[in-house]
Structure formats: structure tokens, C-alpha cells
C-alpha positions in Angstrom: -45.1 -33.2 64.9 -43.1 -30.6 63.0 -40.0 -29.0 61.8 -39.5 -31.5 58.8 -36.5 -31.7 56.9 -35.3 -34.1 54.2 -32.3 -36.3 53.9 -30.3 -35.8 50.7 -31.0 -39.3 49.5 -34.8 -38.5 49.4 -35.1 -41.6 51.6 -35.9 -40.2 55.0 -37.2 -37.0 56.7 -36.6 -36.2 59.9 -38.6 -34.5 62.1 -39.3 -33.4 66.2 -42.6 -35.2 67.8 -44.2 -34.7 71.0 -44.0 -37.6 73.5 -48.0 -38.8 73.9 -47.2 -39.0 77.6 -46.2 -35.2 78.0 -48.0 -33.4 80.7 -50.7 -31.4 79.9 -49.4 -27.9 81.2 -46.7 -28.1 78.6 -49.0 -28.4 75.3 -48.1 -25.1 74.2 -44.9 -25.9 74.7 -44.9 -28.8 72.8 -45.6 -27.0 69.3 -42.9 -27.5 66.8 -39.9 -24.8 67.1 -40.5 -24.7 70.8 -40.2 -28.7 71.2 -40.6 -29.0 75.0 -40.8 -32.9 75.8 -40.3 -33.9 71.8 -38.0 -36.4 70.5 -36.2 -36.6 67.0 -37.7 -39.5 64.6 -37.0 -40.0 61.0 -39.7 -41.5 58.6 -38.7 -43.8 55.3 -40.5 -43.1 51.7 -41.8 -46.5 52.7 -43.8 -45.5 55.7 -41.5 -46.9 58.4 -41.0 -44.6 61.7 -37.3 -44.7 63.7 -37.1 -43.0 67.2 -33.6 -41.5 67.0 -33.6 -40.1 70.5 -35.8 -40.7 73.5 -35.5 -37.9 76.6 -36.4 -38.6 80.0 -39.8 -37.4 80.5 -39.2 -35.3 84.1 -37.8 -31.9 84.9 -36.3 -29.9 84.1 -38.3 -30.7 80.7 -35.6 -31.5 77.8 -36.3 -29.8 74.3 -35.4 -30.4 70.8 -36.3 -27.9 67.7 -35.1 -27.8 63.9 -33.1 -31.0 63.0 -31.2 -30.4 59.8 -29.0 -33.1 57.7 -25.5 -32.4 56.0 -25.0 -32.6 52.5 -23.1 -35.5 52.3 -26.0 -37.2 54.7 -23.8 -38.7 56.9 -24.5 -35.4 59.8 -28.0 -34.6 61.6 -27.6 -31.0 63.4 -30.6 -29.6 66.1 -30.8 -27.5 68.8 -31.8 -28.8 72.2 -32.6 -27.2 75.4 -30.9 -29.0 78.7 -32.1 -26.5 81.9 -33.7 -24.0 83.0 -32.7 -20.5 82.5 -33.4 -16.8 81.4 -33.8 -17.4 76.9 -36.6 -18.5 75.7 -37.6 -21.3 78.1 -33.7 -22.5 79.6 -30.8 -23.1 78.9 -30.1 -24.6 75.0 -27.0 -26.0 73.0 -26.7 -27.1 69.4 -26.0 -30.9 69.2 -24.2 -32.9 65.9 -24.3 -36.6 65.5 -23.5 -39.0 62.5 -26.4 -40.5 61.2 -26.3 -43.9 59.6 -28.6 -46.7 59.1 -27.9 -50.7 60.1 -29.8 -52.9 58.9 -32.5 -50.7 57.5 -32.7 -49.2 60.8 -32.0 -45.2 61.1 -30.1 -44.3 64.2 -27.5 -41.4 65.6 -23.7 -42.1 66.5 -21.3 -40.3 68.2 -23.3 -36.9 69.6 -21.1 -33.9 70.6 -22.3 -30.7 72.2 -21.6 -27.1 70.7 -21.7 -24.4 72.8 -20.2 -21.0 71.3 -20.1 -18.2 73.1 -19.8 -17.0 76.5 -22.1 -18.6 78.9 -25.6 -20.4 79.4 -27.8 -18.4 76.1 -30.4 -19.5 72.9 -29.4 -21.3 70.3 -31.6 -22.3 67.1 -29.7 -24.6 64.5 -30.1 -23.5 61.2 -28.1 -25.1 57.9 -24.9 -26.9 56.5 -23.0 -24.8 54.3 -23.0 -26.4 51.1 -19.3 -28.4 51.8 -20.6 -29.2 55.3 -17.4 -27.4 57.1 -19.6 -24.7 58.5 -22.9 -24.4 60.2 -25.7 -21.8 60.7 -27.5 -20.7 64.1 -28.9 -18.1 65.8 -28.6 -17.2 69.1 -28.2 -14.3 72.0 -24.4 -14.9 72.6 -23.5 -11.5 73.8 -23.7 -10.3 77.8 -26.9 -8.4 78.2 -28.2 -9.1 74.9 -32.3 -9.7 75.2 -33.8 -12.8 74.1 -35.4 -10.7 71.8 -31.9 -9.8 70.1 -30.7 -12.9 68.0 -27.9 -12.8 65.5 -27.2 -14.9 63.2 -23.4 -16.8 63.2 -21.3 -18.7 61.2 -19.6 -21.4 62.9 -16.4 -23.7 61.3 -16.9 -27.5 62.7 -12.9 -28.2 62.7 -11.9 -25.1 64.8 -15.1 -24.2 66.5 -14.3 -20.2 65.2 -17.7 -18.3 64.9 -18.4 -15.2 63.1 -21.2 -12.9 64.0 -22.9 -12.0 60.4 -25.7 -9.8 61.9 -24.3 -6.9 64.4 -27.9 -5.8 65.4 -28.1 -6.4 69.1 -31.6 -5.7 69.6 -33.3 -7.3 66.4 -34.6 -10.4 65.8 -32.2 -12.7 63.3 -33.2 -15.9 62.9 -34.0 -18.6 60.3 -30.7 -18.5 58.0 -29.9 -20.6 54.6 -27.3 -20.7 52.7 -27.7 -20.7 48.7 -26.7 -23.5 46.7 -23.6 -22.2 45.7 -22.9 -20.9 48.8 -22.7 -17.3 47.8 -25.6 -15.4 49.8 -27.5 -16.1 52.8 -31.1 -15.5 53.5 -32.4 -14.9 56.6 -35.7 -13.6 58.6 -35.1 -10.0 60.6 -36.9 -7.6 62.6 -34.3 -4.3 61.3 -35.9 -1.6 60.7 -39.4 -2.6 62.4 -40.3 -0.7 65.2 -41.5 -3.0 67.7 -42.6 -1.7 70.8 -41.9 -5.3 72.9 -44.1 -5.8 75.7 -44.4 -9.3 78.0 -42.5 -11.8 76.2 -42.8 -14.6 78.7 -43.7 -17.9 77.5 -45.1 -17.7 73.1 -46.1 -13.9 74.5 -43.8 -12.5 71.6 -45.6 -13.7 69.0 -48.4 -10.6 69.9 -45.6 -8.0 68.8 -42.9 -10.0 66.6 -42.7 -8.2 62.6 -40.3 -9.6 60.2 -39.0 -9.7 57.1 -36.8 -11.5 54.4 -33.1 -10.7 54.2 -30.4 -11.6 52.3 -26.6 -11.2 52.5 -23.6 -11.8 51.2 -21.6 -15.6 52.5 -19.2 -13.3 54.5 -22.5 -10.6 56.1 -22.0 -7.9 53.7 -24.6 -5.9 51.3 -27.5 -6.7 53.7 -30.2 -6.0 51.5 -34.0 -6.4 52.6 -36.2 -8.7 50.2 -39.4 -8.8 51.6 -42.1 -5.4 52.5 -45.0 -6.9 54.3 -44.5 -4.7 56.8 -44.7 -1.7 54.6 -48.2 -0.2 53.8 -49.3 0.6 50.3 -46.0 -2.0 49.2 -47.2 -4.9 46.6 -46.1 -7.1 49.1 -48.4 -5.9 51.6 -51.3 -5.9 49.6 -51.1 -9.7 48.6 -52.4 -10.8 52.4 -54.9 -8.8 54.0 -53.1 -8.1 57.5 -52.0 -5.5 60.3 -48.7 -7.7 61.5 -46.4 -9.8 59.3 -43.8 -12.0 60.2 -41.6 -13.3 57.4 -40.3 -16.7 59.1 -38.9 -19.8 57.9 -37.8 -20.4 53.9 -36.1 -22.0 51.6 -34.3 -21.8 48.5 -34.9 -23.8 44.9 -32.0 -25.9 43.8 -31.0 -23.3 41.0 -31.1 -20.4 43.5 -33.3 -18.4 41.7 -36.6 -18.7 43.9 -37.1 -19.0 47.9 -40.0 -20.3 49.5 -41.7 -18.3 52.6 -43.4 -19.1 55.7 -45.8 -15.5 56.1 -48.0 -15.5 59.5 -50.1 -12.4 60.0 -52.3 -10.9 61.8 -55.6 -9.7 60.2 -57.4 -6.7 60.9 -59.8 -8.8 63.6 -57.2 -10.3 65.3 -56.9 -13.5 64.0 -53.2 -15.4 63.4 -53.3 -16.9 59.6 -50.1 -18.5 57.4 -49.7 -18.5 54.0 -46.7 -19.9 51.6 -45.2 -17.3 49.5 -43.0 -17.6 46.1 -40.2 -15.2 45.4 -38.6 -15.0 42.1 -34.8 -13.5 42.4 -33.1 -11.4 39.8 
């Protein structure tokens, strides 16, 4: 169970759980932000459980990863994988449905299917914009580009027009947020890393993934790195005791002036650990 995410009421979150009945061999798979064989359930402040999809259990295996509500509450956004393929486990789309409750009962209306682009690729849903016109993935939309290469787009729900924000071909962009306001955009990247990338079938890029926390301008401009894990002898790098960093998920306070982190790393013996971080903005 995994990949929470609120509603803007404060009544529900919404989340991806794996089906009790998957098969064994897909376990791994079945980890949140992978999603294999997982539906999408919200849970009520009072402790009451609503299945808002339910997948047939057979191949190819169906996936579903990082639900995320509008605004206004009335939209759920998630990525979901629907065949097999060459990205990350198959072929993937981004889905949207109204959400709505009757009767105390939480359920999803009216699902389309987004697929921007050119052509079967990844696509990880990310945010809203703060007036719910536009959303935010990641994906590997360009021919050629490795599943190791996501950028991060802007997409406008009423014309389906996308704009790339991150022209890095072969670094990892994922994990985008708006602000608040709407101004800036964080986001986790692999620029300026040198990662020598060796088998990345199946979770085998997690042995040579390094990130770090962006941010940027609404429109991609003034790139400007936040976060220096990565960098030895850097304050950041000191607070965790680790070889590898990856800067992955966050999120930002209400005001806008602090974003909450997500750090795995690697310490010196080889284990994987997490730890929350705090960043205070100037």
C-alpha cells in the first residue's frame, strides 16, 4: 500500500494497494511506484475503505502508480500501465476521472485516457497546476530516448498541447510540483551526475540511479539545482552518512517557503536507507 495523497477536503486519501491474490513472482513488482497488479482505493478520516478501481488479475498484468486529486477535488489523475512493452515494465498512459461521492460512497466517473506524444512510452502522473487547467508528468516521449531519459512536461487538459520543461534527453526528470502560487516547479534530476548505467531491467536501476532537487521557473527557465547530496565535503552530504543519493519524491508547505524530501542512500556497507529531509527556501 503506497503512494498516498490527500483530497483537498481533508476527508479522504487516496492511495494504490496490491491485490492479496497477486501472484507471487510479481512481489517486487507490486511495491508502490511500480504498482503491478494494484488497484486505486480511497480511505475516509472515519476509517472507511472504497475500491475505486478493480483490474482483471491475468496478463498482461495491469498497473497503477501515483494517484493525485485536483484542487477543486472534483479530478483524480494516475498513471497506469495497459501492455507490455520496452519502458519500464510495458506500455503506460495517464488516466483522469471525476471523482465524487453518492451516498457516502467514493467512486470514479467518466475515465478518459491521455496519451501525449508519439507512440507506446512511460508516463508517471505528477500534479494539478494550482487552477487545475494543466497537469504534470514525466515520461520518455521522444524516438530513441532511453527509459533512463525522462523529462518532465506540461500538459493543458482543454487542448491536450504539451510542453517539454526539461530538454535533457539522457537524465532522469521525474517527480514534479508545482508551488502554490504557481510560479516555480520542483522537480527530482539526475543533471550533472555522472552515472555510468549498467543493467536496468526490472528495479535494477535503483543500483546506479543519483539525484537531486531542482527547481524552475512555471515556464522551464532558471533551472537552478537545490539539493548537493551528491557532492562530497557539501553540508548536504554530510547530514546522511552515504556513498549514493537519490533526492526523490517532495512536497511543498502551503506558504511555499519549505519542501519536504524523500532522500534514499546508499551507505558505505551497501545497505539502501530513507530519511525525510526539511528545506527552508529564501
Amino acid at each position: 500500500n503506497g503512494n498516498p495523497a490527500f483530497h483537498p477536503s481533508g476527508e479522504y486519501i487516496v492511495f494504490t494497494a496490491e491485490k492479496p491474490e497477486s501472484p507471487s513472482e510479481n512481489k517486487e513488482w507490486g511495491v508502490p511506484g511500480t504498482g503491478f497488479n494494484c488497484d486505486l482505493w480511497v480511505v475516509s478520516r472515519g476509517g472507511v475503505f472504497h475500491r475505486l478501481t478493480d483490474y482483471p488479475l491475468q496478463r498482461p498484468y495491469r498497473a497503477v502508480i501515483h494517484p493525485t486529486f485536483s484542487h477543486d477535488g472534483t479530478k483524480l489523475l494516475w498513471a497506469e500501465r495497459i501492455g507490455p512493452g520496452e519502458s519500464f515494465g510495458g506500455e503506460w498512459v495517464l488516466k483522469i476521472a471525476d471523482f465524487s461521492t453518492v451516498e457516502g460512497r467514493a467512486r470514479l466517473v467518466d475515465a478518459k485516457t491521455l496519451t501525449p506524444g508519439n507512440g507506446p512510452c512511460f508516463y508517471e502522473s505528477h500534479d494539478f497546476s494550482p487552477d487545475d487547467r494543466y497537469i504534470l508528468f514525466s515520461g520518455n516521449l521522444l524516438k530513441g530516448q532511453p527509459a533512463t531519459g525522462l523529462d518532465i512536461y506540461e500538459m493543458e487538459l482543454s487542448t491536450g498541447r504539451i510542453t517539454r520543461l526539461t530538454a535533457t534527453k539522457d537524465d532522469w526528470d521525474e517527480h514534479a510540483h508545482y508551488s502554490p502560487d504557481g510560479s516555480r516547479i520542483i522537480w527530482m534530476s539526475s543533471t550533472g551526475l555522472s552515472i555510468q548505467w549498467g543493467d536496468t531491467r526490472g528495479h535494477s536501476w535503483r543500483k546506479f540511479l543519483k539525484t537531486e532537487l531542482w527547481i524552475m521557473k512555471r515556464d522551464g527557465t532558471n533551472q537552478t539545482q537545490l539539493t548537493f547530496f551528491n557532492t562530497p565535503g557539501h553540508p548536504h552530504n554530510k547530514l546522511l552518512n552515504g556513498n549514493r543519493f537519490v533526492v526523490s519524491d517532495s512536497a511543498w508547505s502551503p506558504d511555499g517557503r519549505r519542501i519536504a524530501a524523500l532522500v534514499a542512500y546508499e551507505t558505505p556497507n551497501g545497505d539502501i536507507r530513507a530519511s525525510i529531509v526539511m528545506l527552508q527556501l529564501n
